[in-house]
OpenMM code with the backbone's topology and positions (N, CA, C; nanometers):
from openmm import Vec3, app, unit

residues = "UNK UNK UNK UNK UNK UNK UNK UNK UNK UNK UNK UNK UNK UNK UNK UNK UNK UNK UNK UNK UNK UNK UNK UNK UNK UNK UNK UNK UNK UNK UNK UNK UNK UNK UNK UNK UNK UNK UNK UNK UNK UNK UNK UNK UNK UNK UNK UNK UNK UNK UNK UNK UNK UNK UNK UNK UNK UNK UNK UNK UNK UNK UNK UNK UNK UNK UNK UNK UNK UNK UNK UNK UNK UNK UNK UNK UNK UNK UNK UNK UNK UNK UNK UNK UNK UNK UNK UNK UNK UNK UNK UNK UNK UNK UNK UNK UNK UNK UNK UNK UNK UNK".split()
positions = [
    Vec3(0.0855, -1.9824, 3.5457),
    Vec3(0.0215, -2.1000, 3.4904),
    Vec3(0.1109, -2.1585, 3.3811),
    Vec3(0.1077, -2.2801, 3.3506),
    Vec3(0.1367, -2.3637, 3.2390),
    Vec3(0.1012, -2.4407, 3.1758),
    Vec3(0.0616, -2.4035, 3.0356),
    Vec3(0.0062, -2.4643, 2.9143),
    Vec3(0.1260, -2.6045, 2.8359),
    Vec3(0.0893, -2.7537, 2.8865),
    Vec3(0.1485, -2.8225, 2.8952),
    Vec3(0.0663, -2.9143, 2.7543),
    Vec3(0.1732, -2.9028, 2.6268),
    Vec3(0.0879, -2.9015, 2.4832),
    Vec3(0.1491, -3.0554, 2.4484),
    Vec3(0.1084, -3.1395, 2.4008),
    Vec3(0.1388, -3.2591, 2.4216),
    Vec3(0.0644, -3.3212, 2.2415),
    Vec3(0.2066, -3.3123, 2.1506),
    Vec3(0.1391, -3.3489, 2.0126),
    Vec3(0.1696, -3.4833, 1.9942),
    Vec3(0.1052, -3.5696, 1.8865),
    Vec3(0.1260, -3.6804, 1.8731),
    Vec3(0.1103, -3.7774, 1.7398),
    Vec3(0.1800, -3.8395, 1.7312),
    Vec3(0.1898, -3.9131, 1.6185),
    Vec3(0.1290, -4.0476, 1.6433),
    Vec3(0.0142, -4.0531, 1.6031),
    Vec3(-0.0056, -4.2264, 1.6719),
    Vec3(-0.0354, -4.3391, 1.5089),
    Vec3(-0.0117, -4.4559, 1.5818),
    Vec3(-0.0014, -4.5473, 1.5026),
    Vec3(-0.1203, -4.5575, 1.4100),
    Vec3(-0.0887, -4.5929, 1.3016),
    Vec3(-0.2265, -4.5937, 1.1754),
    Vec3(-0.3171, -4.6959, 1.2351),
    Vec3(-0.2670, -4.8247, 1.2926),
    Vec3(-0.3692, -4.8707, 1.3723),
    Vec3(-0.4658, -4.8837, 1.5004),
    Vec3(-0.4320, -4.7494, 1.5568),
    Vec3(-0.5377, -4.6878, 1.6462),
    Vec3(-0.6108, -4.6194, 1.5366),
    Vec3(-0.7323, -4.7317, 1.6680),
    Vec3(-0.9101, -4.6955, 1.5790),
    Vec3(-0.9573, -4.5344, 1.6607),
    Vec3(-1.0436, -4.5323, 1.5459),
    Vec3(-1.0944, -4.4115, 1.6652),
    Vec3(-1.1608, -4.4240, 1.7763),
    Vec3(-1.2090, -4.5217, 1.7865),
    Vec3(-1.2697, -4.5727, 1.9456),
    Vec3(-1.1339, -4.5856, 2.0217),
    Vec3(-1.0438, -4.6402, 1.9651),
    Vec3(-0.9241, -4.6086, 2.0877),
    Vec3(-0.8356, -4.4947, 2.1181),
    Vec3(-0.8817, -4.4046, 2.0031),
    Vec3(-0.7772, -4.2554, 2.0425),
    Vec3(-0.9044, -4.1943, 2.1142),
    Vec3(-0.9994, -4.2237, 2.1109),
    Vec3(-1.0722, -4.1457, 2.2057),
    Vec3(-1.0835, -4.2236, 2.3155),
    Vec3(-1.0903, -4.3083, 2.4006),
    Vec3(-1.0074, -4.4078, 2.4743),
    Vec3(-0.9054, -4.3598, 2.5222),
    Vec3(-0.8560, -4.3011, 2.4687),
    Vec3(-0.7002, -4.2919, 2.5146),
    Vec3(-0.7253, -4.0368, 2.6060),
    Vec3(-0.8016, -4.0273, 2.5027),
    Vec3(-0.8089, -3.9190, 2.5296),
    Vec3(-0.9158, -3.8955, 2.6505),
    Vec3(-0.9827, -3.9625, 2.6230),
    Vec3(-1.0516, -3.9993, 2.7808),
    Vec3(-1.0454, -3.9995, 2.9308),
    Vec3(-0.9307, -4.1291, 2.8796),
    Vec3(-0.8128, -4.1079, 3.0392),
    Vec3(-0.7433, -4.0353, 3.0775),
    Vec3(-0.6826, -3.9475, 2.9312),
    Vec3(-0.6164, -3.7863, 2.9835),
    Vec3(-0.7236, -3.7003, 3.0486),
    Vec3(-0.8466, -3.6664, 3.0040),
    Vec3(-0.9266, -3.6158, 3.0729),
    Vec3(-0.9619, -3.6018, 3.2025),
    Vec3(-0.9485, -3.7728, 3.2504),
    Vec3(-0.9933, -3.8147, 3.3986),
    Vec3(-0.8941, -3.7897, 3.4588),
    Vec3(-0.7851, -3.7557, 3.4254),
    Vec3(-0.6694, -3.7244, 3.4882),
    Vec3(-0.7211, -3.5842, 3.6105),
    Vec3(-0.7492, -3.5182, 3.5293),
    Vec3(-0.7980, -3.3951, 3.5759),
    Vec3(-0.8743, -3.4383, 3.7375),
    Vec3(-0.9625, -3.5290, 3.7049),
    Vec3(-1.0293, -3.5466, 3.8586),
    Vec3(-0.9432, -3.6194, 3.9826),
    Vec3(-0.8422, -3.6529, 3.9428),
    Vec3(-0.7339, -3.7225, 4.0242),
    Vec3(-0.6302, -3.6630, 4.0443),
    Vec3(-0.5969, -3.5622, 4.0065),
    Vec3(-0.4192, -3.5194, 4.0099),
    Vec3(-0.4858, -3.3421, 4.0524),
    Vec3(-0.4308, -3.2924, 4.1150),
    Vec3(-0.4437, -3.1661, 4.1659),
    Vec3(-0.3646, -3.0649, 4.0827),
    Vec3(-0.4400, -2.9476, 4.0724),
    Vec3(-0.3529, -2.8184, 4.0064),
    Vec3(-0.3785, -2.8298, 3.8262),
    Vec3(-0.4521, -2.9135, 3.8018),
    Vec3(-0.4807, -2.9113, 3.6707),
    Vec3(-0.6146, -2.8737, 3.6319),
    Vec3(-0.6236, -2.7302, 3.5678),
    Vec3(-0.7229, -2.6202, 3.5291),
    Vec3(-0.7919, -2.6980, 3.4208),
    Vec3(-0.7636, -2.7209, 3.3592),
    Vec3(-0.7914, -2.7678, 3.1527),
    Vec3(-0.7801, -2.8569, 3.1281),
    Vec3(-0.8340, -2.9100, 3.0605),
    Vec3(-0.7512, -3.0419, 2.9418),
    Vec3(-0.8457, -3.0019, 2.8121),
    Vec3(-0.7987, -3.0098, 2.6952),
    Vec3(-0.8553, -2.9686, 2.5508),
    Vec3(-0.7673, -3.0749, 2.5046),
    Vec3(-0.8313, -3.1759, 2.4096),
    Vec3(-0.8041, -3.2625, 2.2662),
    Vec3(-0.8136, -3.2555, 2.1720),
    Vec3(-0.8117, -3.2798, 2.0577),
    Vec3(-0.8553, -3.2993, 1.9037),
    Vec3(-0.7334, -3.3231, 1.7833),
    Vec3(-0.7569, -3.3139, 1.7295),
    Vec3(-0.6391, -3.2966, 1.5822),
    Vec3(-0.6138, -3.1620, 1.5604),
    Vec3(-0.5290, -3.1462, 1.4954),
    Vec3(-0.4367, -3.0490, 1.4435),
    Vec3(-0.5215, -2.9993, 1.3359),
    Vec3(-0.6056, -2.9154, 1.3329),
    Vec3(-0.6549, -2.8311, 1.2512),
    Vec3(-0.6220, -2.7304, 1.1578),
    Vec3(-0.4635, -2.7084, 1.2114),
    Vec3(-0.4077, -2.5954, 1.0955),
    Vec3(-0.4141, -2.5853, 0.9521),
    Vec3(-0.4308, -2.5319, 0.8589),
    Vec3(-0.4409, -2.5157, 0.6871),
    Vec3(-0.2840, -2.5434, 0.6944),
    Vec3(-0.2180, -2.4875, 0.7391),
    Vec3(-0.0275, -2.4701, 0.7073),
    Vec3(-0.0126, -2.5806, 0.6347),
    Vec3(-0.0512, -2.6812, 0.6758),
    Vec3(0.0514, -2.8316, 0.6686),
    Vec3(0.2123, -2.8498, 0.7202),
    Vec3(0.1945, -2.7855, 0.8425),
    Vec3(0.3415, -2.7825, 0.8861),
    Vec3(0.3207, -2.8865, 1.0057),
    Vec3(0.2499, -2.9812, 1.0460),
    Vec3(0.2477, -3.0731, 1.1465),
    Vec3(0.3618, -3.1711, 1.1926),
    Vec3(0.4354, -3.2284, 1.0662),
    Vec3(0.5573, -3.2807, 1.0823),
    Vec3(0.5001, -3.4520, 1.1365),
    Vec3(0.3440, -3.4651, 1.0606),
    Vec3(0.3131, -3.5945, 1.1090),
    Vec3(0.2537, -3.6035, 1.2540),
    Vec3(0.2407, -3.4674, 1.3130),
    Vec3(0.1732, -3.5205, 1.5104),
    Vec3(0.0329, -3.4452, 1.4191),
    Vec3(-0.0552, -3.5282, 1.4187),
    Vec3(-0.1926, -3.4468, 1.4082),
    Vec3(-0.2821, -3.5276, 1.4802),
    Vec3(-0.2880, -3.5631, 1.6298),
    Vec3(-0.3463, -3.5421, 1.7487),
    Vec3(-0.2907, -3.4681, 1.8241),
    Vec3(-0.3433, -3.4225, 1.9817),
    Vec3(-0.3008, -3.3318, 2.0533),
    Vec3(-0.3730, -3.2927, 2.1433),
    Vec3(-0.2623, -3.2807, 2.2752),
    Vec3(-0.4019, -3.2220, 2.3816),
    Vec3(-0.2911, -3.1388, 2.4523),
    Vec3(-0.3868, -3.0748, 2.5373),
    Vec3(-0.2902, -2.9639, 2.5957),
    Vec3(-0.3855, -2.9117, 2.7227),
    Vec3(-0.3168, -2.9481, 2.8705),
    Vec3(-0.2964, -2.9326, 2.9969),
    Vec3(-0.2956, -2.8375, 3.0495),
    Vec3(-0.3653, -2.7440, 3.1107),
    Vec3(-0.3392, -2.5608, 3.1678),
    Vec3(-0.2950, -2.6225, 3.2644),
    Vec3(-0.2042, -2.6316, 3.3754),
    Vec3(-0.1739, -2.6209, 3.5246),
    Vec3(-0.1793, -2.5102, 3.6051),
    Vec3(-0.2009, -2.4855, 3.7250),
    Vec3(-0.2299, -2.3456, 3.7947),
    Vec3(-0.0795, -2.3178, 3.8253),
    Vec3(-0.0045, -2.4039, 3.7907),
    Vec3(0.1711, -2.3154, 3.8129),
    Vec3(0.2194, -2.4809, 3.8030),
    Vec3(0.3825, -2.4290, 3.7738),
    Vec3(0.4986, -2.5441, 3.7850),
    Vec3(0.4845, -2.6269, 3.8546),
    Vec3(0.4615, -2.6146, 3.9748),
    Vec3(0.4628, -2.7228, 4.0697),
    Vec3(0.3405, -2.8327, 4.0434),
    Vec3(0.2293, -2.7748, 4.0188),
    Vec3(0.1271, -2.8905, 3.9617),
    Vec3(0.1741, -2.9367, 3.8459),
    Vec3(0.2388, -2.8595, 3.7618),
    Vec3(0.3002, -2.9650, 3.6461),
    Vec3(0.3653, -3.0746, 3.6756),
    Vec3(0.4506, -3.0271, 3.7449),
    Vec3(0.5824, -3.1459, 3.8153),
    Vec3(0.4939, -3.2494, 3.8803),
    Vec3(0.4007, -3.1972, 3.9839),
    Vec3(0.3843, -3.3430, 4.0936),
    Vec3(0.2760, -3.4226, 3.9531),
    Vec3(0.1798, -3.3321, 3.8619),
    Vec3(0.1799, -3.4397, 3.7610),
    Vec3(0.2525, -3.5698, 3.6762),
    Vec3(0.3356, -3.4822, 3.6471),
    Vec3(0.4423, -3.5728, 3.5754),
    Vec3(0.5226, -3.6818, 3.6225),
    Vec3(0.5116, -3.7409, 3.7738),
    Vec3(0.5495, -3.8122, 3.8408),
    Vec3(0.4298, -3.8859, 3.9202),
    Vec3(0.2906, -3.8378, 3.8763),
    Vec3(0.2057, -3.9122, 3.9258),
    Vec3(0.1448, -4.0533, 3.8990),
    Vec3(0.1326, -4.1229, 3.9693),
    Vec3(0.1228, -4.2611, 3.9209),
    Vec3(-0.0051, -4.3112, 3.8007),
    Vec3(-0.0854, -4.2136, 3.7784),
    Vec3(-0.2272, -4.2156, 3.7127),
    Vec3(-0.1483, -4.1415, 3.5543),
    Vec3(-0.0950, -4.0297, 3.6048),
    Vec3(-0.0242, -3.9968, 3.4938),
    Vec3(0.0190, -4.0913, 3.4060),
    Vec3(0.1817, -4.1455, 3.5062),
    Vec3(0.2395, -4.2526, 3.4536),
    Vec3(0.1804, -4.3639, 3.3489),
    Vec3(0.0983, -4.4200, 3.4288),
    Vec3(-0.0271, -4.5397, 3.3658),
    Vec3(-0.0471, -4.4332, 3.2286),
    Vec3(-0.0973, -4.3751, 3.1962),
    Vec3(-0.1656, -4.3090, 3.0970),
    Vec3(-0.0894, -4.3155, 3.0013),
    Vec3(0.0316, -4.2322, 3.0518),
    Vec3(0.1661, -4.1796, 2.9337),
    Vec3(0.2161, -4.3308, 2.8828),
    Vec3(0.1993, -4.4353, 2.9706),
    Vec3(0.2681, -4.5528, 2.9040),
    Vec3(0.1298, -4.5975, 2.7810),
    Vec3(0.0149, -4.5919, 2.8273),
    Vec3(-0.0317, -4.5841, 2.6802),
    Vec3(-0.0220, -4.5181, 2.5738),
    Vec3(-0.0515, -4.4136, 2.5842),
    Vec3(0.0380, -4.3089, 2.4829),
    Vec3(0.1211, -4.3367, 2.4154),
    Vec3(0.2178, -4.3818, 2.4942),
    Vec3(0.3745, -4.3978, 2.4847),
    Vec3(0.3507, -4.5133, 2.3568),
    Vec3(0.2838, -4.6146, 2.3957),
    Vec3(0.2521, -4.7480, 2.2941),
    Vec3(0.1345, -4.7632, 2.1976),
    Vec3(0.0789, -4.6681, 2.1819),
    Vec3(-0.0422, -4.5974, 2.0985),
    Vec3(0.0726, -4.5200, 1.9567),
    Vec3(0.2022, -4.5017, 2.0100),
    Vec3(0.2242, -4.3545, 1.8837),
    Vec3(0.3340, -4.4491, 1.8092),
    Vec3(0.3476, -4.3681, 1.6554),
    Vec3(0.4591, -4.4443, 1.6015),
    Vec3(0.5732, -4.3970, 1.6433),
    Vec3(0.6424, -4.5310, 1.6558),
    Vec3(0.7801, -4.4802, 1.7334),
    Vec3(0.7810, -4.4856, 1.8641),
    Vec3(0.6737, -4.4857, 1.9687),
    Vec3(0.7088, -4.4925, 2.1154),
    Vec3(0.7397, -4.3352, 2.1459),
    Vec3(0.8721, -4.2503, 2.2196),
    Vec3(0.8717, -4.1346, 2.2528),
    Vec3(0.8708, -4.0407, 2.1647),
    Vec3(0.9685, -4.0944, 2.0213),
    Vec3(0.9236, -4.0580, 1.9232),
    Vec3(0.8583, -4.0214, 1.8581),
    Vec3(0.7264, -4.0638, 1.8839),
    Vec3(0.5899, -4.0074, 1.8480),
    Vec3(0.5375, -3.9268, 1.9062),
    Vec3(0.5929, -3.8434, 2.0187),
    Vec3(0.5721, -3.7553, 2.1236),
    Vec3(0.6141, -3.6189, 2.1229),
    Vec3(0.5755, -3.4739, 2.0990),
    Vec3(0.6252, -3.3947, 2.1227),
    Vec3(0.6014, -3.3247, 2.2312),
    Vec3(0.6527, -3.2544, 2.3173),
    Vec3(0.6002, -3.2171, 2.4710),
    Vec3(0.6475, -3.0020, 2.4407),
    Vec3(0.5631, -2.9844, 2.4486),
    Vec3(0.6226, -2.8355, 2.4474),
    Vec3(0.5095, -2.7580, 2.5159),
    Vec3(0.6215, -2.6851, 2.6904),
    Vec3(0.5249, -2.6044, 2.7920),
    Vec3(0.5435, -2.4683, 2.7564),
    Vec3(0.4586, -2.3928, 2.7735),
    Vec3(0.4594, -2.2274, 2.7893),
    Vec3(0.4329, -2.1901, 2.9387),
    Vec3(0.4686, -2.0905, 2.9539),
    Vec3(0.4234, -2.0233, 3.0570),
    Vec3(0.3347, -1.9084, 3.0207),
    Vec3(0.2151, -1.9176, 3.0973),
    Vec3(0.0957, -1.8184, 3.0793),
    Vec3(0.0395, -1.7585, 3.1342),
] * unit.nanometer
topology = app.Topology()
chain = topology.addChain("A")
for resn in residues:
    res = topology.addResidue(resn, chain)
    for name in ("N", "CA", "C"):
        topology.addAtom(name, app.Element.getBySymbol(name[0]), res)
């Protein structure tokens, strides 16, 4: 399996009706794209203060690599990530992507 952790920096002017909006459609992802176990959202809850500025975040279980991959090239995906993509400060920049294997 793979835990596909996806942090984010988004713009001060996403409301919260639109980061949840936005987290939404990651959700529905799940009913459209095959091999995807999970989806979990929220903010960065840690005490540390080591966030580095991403304090949203969601994170993807896949039942193995290959559902990661045909995700990541899926056209529903795509659509999504380009909001994302224009939701965060900075564009990719505002993006951190980090998978485990589990």
């Amino acid at each position: 399996m793979i835990l596909h952790c996806v942090f984010l920096r988004l713009k001060t002017a996403v409301t919260s009706d639109e980061k949840q909006a936005l987290f939404d459609a990651i959700v529905a992802l799940k009913q459209v794209i095959p091999g995807i176990l999970d989806i979990k959202y929220g903010p960065n809850v840690s005490p540390e203060g080591l966030h580095g500025g991403f304090v949203d975040g969601f994170a993807v279980t896949f039942e193995s690599e290959e559902a990661r991959d045909a995700y990541l090239v899926h056209p529903d995906h795509v659509t999504v990530g380009e909001r994302i993509v224009s939701s965060t400060d900075g564009g990719l920049a505002g993006i951190l992507v980090f998978d485990l294997n589990i």
